[in-house]
N, C-alpha and C positions, 0 to 999 in steps of 0.2 A: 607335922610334915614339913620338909623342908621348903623353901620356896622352889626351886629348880632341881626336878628328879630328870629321870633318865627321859628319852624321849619318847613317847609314842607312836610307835610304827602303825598301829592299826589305823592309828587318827590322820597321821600322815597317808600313809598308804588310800582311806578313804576320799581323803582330799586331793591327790595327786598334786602332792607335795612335792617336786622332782627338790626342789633346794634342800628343805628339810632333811628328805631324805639321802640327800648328797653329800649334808653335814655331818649325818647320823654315822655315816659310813667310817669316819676319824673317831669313834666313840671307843673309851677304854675296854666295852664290855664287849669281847667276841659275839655273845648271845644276839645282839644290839647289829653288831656289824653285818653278822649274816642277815637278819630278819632288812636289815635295812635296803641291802643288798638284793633279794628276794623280791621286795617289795619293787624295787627298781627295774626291775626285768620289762616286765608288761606297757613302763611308762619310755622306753626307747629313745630316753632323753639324752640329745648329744654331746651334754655338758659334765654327765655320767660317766663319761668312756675311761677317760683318764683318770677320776678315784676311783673307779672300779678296775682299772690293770694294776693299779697301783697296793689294791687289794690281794692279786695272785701271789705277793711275796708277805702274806701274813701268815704267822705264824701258825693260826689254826685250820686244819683242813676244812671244816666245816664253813667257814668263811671266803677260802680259797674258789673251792664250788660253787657256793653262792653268784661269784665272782663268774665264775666261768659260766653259770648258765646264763647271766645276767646280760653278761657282752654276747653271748650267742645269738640271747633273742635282739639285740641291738642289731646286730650285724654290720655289713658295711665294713669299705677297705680302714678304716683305723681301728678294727678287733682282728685283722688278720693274724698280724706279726705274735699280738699278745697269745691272741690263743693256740697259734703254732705252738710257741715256745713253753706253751702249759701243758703238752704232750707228754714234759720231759718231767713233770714233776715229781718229785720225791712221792708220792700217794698216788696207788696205781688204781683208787677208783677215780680220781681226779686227771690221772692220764684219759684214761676212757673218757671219761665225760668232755675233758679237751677234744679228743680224737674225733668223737661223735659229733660236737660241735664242727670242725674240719671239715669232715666228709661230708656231712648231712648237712648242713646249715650253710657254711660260706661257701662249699663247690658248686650250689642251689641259690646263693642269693640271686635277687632279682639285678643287680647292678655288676654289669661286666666286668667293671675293674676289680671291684671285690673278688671276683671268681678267677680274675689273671693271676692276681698279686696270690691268690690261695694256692694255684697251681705250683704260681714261681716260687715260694715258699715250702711248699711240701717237695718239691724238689732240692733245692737248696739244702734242707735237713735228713733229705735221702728217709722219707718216711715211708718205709715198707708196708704199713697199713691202709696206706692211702691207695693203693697200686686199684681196686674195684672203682674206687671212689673219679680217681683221673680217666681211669679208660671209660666212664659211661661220660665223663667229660670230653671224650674225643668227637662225640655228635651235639655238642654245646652252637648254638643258633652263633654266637660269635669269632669269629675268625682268629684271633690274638687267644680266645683261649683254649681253641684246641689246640695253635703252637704251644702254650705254655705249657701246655697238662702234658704234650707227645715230650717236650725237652724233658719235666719233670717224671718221665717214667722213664727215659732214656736214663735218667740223674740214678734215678731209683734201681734200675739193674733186674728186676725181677725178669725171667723170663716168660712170666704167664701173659704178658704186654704184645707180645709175638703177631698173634693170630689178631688183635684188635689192633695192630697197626697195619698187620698185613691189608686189614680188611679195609683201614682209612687210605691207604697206595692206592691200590682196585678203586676203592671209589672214586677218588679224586682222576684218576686215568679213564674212568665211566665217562665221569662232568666230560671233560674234553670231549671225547668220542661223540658225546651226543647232542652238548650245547657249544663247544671250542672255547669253553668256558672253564675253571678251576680253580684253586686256592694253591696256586703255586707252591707259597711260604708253608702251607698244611702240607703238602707231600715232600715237598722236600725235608721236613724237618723229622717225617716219619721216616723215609728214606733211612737218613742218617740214624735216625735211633736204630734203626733195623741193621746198616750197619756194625753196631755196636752192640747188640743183644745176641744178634744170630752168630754164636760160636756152637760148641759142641754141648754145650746146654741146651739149646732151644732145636736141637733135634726132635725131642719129643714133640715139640708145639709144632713143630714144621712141617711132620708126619701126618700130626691129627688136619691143620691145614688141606691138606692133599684129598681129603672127604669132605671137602666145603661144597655146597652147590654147585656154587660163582668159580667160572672155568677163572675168572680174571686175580681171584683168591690162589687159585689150584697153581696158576700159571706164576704166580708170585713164588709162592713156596717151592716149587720145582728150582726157580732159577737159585734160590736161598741157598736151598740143601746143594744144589749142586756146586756151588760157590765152596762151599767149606771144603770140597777135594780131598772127602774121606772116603773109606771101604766102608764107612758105617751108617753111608746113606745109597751104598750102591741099591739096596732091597729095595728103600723105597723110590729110587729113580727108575730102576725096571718095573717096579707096581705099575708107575706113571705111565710106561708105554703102551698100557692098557686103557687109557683115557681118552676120553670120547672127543675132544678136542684136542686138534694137530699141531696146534702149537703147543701145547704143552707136550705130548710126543718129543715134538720136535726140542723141545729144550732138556727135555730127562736125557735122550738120546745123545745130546751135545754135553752134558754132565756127567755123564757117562763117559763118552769118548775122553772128555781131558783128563778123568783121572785115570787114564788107560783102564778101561775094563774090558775084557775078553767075552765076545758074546757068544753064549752057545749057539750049536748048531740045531735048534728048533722054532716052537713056535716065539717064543721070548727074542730068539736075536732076529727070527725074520722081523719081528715086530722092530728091533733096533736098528737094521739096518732101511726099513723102510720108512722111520722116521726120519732117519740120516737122506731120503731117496738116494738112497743107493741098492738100488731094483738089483743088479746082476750079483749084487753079496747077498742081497734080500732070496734069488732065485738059489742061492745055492746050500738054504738050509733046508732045501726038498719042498716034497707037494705041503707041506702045512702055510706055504707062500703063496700057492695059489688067491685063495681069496682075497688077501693081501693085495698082490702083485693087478687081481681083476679089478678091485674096488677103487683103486687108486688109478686105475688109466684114464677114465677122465675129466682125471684134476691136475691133470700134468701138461706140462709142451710137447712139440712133437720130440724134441730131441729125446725126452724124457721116456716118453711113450716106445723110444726104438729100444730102450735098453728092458723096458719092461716086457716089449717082443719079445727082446732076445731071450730074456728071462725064462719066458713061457716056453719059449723053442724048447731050449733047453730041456725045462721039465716036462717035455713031451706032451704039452697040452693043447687042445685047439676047441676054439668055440664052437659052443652047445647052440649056437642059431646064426642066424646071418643075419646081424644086426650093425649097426657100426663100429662097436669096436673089434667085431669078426673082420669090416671093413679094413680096421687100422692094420689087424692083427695078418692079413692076408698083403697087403700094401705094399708091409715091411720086409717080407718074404718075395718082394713082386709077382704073389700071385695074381696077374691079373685076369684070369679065367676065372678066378673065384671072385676078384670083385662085382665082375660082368654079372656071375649070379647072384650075386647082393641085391644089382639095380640099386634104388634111387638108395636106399644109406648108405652105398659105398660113395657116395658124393662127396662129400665132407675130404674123407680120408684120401683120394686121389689129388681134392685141390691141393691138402697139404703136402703130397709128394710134388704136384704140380710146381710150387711156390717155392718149396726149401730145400728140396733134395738135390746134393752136393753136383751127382751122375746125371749126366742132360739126357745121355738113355732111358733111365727111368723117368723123367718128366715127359721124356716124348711118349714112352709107353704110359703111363699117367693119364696125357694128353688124348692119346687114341681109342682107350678104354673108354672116357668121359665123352669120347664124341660117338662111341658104341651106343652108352647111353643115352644118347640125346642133348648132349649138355656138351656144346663146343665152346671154345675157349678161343680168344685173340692172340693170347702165347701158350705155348713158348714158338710157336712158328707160323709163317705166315702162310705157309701151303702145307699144312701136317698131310697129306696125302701126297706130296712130291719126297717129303723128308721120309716116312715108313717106306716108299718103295726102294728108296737110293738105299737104304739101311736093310733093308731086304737085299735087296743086289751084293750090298758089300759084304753081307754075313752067306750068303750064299754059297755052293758049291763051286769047286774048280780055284786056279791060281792066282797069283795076283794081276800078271797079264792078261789074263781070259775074264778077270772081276772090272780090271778097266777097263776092257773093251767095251763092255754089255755097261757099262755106266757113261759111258761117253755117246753110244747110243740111246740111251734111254733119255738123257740131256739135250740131244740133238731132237731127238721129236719129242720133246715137251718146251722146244726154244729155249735151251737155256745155255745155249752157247752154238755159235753160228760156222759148220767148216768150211762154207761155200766162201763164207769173210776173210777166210786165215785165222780164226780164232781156234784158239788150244785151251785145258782145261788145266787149272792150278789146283794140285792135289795136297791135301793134307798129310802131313806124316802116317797118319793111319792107314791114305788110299780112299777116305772120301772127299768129293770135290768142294773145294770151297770158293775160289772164283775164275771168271774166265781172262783169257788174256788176248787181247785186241793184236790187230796186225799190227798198229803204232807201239805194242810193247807192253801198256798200259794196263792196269788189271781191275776188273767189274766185281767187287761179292758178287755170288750168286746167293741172296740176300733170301731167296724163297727158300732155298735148299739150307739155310742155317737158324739155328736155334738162338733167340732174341733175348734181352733183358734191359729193360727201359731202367737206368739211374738217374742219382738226384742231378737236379742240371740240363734235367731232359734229354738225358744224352742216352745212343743206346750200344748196347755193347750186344755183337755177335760171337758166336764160338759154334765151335765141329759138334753136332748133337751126335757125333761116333765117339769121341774120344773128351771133349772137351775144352778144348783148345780155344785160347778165345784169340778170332780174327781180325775185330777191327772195333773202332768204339767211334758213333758218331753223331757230332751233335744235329738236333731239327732243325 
């Protein structure tokens, strides 16, 4: 026998010979180099790494795999690059078995960096097989590798990416909302890939989105599809107006409107246009806007609420009880005989004629229904009982000479201006009084007879509660 035969792996291998078996790896016999190689897997010696990459360009495949399972089970960032690049090998079960090491092995290792640099790699080589691999990488415990993995599936192009970054956005928008907390660089960089994905490809994925639980999924893919300003996502931004949350409405509705779409006249456009709140287009697709038009009063301003009156008027509707928004709904129409039989829920909807309505007449009628009810009010006047009578006088029978007269007596015995003095009465364009005028010339508001409005500065500003007019503004 000769003195020096080939080497002994099993003996090596028994002994956790990492040297031996490191030397074996340079031996003429492939047989020799795989087994050596084999042998070196389990022992994760990092002295190993570099003649074992340096093994992927040997001639025999059976060698080449050895190699590749060897650095897999090593793992760690100095087998990344190698076994990217073993993907590409000429021997498509040595592809596989690279790829498998990739996915499975380093997108899992326990060491961040490993699992960054495998990201930014599988991206860099645009490896369409990694696409499952990277997205279960998008809820990876470290920060830097869910940027890498969202870049490298941005890199990668696939649109099945869609719906799992949609759903890393939504989340990272949740963090906020609930801790004011987030991984900025994570959404943003999903952002951007979405950017970049969402063309007329990822329609399909954007649609199936739209059946996500998570309104904040649902509310992503609306604004997506609507982005793209096709006819080929009208269907499903009209689906969307049927979604149970109003922002999303509200954004299918507004994706809708820029690509001009034409809403019909049913229940599909009331639903459009009252996503849009726009109540008087929403009134004019008929009674299938009722429920609509009723559901929505109040979630709305009062501004809002008048045009959904008028809406109602319109479609010849009037509430089924006397409840508050019979209240609003009666207000706007100044029914105020029908508030009076509301009682106490028409409270609500008086103050807000009280407070914001344009007409000082109706806040005074407002005013005097609410003190019908028992609920008197410090404005809008400081004698509502001198201002209804003077507004009764002035809307009353007979001219307008025979209407001044009977108001300058009515003035005179309630003392609100003196003829024994030489005091005369200063009238308003309309013919109701607004202050008197002194022998010396001088002129008094008649400050009880006029409708009030305290501004910022503490200043208060009078006006004609006939016509509106406003008289004098004065600081306290």
């Amino acid at each position: 026998m000769p003195l020096f035969g080939p080497p002994n792996i099993a003996q090596l291998e028994a002994k956790r010979d990492a040297q031996g078996l490191i030397k074996a790896l340079a031996h003429k016999d492939a047989s020799i180099r795989m087994a050596a190689a084999e042998a070196l897997a389990p022992l994760r010696d990092p002295l190993a790494v570099e003649p074992l990459v340096a093994l992927l360009k040997d001639q025999d495949s059976g060698v080449r795999r050895a190699a590749v399972d060897a650095l897999a089970a090593r793992g760690g960032f100095r087998v990344v690059d190698p076994l990217v690049a073993a993907m590409d090998d000429r021997d498509p079960a040595i592809q596989l078995a690279a790829a498998t090491a990739v996915y499975r092995r380093l997108m899992t290792d326990p060491e961040a960096e490993t699992r960054r640099a495998t990201a930014n790699e599988l991206g860099r080589v645009h490896a369409a097989g990694a696409v499952q691999s990277l997205i279960k990488a998008l809820m990876d415990s470290d920060e830097g590798v869910r940027v890498a993995s969202v870049k490298a599936l941005q890199a990668i192009g696939d649109v099945e990416a869609v719906l799992p970054l949609i759903v890393v956005v939504a989340r990272e928008q949740a963090r906020v909302k609930s801790t004011g907390r987030s991984s900025q660089l994570v959404e943003r960089a999903a952002a951007q890939a979405l950017d970049a994905l969402c063309d007329a490809r990822a329609i399909g994925k954007l649609q199936e989105a739209l059946a996500n639980n998570n309104a904040d999924v649902r509310e992503i893919a609306v604004r997506r599809l609507a982005r793209l300003n096709s006819p080929e996502v009208a269907g499903a931004l009209a689906g969307s107006l049927n979604d149970d949350d109003p922002a999303i409405r509200r954004a299918a509705a507004r994706g809708l409107q820029e690509m001009g779409w034409k809403p019909p006249t049913d229940e599909t456009g009331a639903k459009y246009w009252a996503a849009l709140r726009e109540w008087r287009r929403c009134g004019e697709c008929g009674p299938v806007a009722i429920p609509l038009l009723v559901a929505s009063f109040d979630n709305v301003d009062p501004l809002e609420r008048a045009d959904i009156v008028a809406a109602l008027v319109q479609l010849q509707w009037e509430p089924p009880e006397n409840d508050a928004m019979a209240a609003h709904f009666w207000a706007a129409q100044r029914r105020w005989d029908k508030c009076l039989e509301i009682g106490a829920p028409a409270v609500e909807a008086l103050d807000v004629v009280l407070h914001t309505s344009p007409k000082w007449r109706d806040r005074i009628a407002a005013a005097g229904t609410l003190a019908a009810l028992g609920q008197t009010r410090p404005a809008p006047c400081a004698r509502l009982d001198l201002v209804q009578q003077a507004l009764d006088l002035l809307e009353g029978e007979g001219d307008a000479e025979t209407k001044r007269a009977s108001l300058e007596a009515f003035l005179a015995e309630h003392r609100q201006f003196n003829r024994r003095a030489s005091e005369e009465v200063a009238w308003c364009d309309c013919g109701y009084p607004a202050a008197r005028i002194r022998k010396d010339g001088l002129q008094e508001l008649m400050s009880d007879l006029l409708a009030f409005e305290k501004t910022s500065g503490n200043v208060t500003t009078y006006y004609c509660p006939s016509c509106g007019t406003r008289r004098a503004s004065l600081a306290a």
